[in-house]
C-alpha positions as CSV (number, residue, x, y, z in Angstrom):
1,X,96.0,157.5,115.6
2,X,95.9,153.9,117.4
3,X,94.7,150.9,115.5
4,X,91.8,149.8,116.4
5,X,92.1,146.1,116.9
6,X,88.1,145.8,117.1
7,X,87.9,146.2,113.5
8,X,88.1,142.7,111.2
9,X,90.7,141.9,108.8
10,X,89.4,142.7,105.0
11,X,91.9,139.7,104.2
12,X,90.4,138.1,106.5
13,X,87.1,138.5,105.5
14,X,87.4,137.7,102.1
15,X,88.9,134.0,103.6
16,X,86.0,133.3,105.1
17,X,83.2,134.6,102.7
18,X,85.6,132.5,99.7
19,X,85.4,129.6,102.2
20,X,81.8,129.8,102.9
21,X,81.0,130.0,98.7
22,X,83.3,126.6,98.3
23,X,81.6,125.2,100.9
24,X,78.0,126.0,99.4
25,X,79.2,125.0,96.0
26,X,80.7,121.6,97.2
27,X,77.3,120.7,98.7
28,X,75.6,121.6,95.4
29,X,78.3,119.1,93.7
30,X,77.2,116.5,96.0
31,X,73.6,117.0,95.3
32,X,74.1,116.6,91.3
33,X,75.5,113.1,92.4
34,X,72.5,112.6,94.5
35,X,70.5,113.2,91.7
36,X,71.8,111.5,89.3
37,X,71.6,108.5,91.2
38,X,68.3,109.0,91.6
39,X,67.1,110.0,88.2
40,X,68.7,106.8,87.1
41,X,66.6,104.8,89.5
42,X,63.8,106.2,87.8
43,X,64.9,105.6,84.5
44,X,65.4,109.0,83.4
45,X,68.8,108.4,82.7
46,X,71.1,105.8,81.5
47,X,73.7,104.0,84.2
48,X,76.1,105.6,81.5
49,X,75.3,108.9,81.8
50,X,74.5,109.1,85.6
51,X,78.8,107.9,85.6
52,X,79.3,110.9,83.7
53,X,77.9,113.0,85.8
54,X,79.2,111.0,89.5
55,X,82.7,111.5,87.8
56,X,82.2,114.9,86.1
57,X,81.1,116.0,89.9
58,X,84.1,114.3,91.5
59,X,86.7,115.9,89.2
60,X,85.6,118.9,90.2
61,X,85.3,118.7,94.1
62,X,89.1,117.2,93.6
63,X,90.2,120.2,91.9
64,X,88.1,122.7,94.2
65,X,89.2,121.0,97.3
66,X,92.9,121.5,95.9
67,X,92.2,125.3,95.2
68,X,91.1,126.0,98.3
69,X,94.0,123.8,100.5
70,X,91.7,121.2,101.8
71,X,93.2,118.0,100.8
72,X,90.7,115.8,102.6
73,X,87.9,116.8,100.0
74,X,90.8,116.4,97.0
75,X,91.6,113.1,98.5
76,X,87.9,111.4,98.9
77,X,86.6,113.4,95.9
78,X,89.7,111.3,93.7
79,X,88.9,108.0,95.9
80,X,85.4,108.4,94.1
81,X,86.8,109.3,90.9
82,X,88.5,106.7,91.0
83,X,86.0,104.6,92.2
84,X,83.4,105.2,89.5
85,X,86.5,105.6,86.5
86,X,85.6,101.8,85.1
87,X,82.1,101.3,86.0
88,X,79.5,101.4,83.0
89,X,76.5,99.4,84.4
90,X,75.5,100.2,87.8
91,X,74.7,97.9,90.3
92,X,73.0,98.0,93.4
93,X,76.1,97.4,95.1
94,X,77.5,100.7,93.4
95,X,74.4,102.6,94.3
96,X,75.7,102.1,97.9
97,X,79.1,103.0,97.7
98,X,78.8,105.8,96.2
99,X,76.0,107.1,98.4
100,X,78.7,106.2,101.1
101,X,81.4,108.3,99.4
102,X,78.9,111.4,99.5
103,X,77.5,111.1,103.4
104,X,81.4,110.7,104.4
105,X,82.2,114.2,102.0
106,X,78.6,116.1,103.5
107,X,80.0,115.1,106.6
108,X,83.9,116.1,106.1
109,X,82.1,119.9,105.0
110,X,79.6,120.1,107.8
111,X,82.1,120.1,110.6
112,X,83.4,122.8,112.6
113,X,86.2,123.2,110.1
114,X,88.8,120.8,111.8
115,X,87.2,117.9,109.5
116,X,88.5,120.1,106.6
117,X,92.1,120.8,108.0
118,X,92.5,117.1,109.4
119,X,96.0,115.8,109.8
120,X,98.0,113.5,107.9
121,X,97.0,110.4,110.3
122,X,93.8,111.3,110.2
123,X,93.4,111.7,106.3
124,X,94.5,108.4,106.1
125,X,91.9,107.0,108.5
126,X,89.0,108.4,106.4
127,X,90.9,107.4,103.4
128,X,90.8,103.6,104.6
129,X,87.2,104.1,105.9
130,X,86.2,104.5,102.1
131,X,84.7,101.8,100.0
132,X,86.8,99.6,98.1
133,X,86.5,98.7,94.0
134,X,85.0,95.6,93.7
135,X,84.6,92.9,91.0
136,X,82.8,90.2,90.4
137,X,85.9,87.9,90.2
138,X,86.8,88.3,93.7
139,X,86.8,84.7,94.9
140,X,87.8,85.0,98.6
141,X,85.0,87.1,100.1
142,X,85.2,91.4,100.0
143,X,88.3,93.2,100.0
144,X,91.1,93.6,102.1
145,X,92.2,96.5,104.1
146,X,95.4,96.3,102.5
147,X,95.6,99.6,100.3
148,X,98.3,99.6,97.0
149,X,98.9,102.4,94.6
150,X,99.3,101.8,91.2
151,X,101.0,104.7,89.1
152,X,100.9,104.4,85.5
153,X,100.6,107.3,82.5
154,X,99.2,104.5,79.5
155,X,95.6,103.5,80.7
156,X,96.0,100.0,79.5
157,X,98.5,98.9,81.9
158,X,97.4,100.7,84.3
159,X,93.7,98.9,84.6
160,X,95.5,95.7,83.8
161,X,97.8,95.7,86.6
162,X,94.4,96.9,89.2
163,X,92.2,94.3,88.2
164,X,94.7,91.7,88.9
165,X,95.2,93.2,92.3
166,X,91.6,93.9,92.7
167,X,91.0,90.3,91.7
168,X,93.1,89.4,94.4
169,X,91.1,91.1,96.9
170,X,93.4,94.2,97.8
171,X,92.1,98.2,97.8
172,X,93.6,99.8,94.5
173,X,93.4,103.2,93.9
174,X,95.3,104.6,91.0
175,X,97.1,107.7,89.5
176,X,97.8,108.8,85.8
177,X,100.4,111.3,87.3
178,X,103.6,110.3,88.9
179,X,103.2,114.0,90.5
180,X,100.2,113.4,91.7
181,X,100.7,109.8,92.8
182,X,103.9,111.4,95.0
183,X,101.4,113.8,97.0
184,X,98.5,110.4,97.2
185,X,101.5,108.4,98.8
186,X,102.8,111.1,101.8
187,X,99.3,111.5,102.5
188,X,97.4,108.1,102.2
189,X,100.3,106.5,103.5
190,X,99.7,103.4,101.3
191,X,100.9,99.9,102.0
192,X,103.0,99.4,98.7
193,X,102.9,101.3,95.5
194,X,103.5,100.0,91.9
195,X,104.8,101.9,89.4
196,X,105.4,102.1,85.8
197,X,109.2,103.0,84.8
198,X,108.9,105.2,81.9
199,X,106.0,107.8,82.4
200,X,106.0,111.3,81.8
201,X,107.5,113.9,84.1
202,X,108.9,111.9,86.2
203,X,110.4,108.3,86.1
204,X,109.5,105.3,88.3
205,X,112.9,105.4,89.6
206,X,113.2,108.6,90.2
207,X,109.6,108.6,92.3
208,X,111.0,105.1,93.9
209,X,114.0,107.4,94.9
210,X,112.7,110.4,96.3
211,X,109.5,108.5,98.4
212,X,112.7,106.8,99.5
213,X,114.8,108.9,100.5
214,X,111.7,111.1,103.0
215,X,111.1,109.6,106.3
216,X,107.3,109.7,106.0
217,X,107.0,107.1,103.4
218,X,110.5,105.5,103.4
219,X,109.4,102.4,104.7
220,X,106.7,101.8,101.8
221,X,107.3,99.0,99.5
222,X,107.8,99.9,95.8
223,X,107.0,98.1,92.6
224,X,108.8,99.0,89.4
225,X,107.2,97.8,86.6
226,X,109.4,97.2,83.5
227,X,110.3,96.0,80.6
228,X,114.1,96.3,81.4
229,X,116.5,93.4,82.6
230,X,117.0,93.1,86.2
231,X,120.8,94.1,85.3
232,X,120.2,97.0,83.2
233,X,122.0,100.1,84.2
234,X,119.2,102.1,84.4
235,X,118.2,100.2,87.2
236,X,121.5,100.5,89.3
237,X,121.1,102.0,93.0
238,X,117.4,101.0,93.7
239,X,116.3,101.8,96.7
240,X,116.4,99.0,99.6
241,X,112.7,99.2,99.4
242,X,111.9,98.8,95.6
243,X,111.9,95.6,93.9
244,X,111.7,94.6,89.8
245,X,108.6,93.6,88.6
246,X,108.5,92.8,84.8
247,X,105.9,93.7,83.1
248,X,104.8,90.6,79.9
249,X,104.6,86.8,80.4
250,X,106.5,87.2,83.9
251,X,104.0,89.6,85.1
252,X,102.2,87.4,87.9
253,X,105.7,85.3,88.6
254,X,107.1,88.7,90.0
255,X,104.0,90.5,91.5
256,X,103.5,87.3,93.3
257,X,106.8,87.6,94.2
258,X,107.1,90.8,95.4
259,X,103.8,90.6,97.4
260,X,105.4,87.4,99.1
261,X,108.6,89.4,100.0
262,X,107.0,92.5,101.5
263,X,104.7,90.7,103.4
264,X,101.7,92.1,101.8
265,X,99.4,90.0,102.7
């Protein structure tokens, strides 16, 4: 008996009624933001607890948006993660950004579907349209476009080493995971990345090594931040691309320096 070709996929179907139910779901996410801004306008809630919820909602579009093999929404959904990760009274200025986070994420899931599959130069054009963290300590006006990922697994360091570049007026987005931060830099395409030494599951080195030795993001600069001597063996056969930048009193000295001899700027 022939097949009859006018008859739908059931695979096929159960794609698209799965996509439609993400995409339903992702705008109700969006809304809870929404309303927790606007509840905390009204004083129904705390600037504490509307954070919760901003960042509660974001971790959860960054994991859907992974699920579902749409790395845009993972990608803008982390960008306000991030975003929101250190804030605990909100400002007006906050109010704005993160309003802007959530028309550039309606407008990522109302396309025609192409805004959801976008490629990897266009994921980094959205990525770079995003707002930047900001700080009061800024002293040269807003940020740069410059973009640098920081990669640490202690929290400490980690917001240590972004406020000073945040202070200095550069886009800082960060990553607990040196897993993660290898997928954040093949598709954000930063302009350098900073990384601890010592994390867990994978070294400094060895993420310096393998960004490296790919095509798509050889070119990056690379921090390593450590407590090791310059001449240690564990820091033989560096890549061309990664300098030493030791963490403690000579902290500044060799950031400064290594943001001198990339040209970051």
């Amino acid at each position: 008996m022939p097949i009859d070709d006018r008859k739908s996929d059931p695979f096929d179907s159960i794609v698209a009624r799965l996509r439609q139910e993400f995409l339903e779901e992702a705008q109700d996410r969006l809304t809870e933001i929404e309303e927790a801004i606007g509840a905390e306008h009204s004083g129904e809630i705390s600037g504490e607890e509307a954070v919760v919820t901003i960042r509660r909602q974001a971790h959860n579009l960054k994991g859907m948006g992974a699920s579902f093999q749409f790395p845009i929404v993972s990608l803008i959904a982390h960008r306000l993660e991030d975003y929101v990760s250190h804030i605990k009274d909100m400002a007006p200025r906050h109010f704005t950004d993160i309003g802007q986070f959530v028309d550039i994420l309606r407008g990522v899931l109302s396309g025609d579907g192409a805004d959801l599959t976008v490629g990897a130069s266009g994921q980094a054009d959205i990525l770079r349209s995003l707002p930047a963290k900001w700080t009061h300590d800024v002293i040269d006006g807003p940020p740069t476009d410059i973009e640098i990922l920081v990669v640490h697994t202690s929290k400490v360091p980690l917001r240590l080493v972004e406020r000073e570049l945040v202070n200095c007026g550069y886009r800082v987005v960060t990553s607990t995971s040196p897993l993660e931060a290898f997928e954040l830099a093949v598709r954000m395409k930063p302009d350098m990345i900073i990384s601890a030494m010592v994390m867990n599951d994978l070294s400094g080195l060895d993420l310096a090594r393998a960004l490296g030795a790919m095509e798509v993001t050889a070119a990056i600069p690379f921090g390593l931040l450590t407590s090791l001597a310059p001449d240690s063996h564990q820091l033989t056969n560096i890549p061309s691309n990664t300098a030493i930048i030791r963490a403690g009193e000579a902290f500044q000295d060799d950031l400064a320096a290594v943001i001198t001899r990339f040209g970051i700027a």
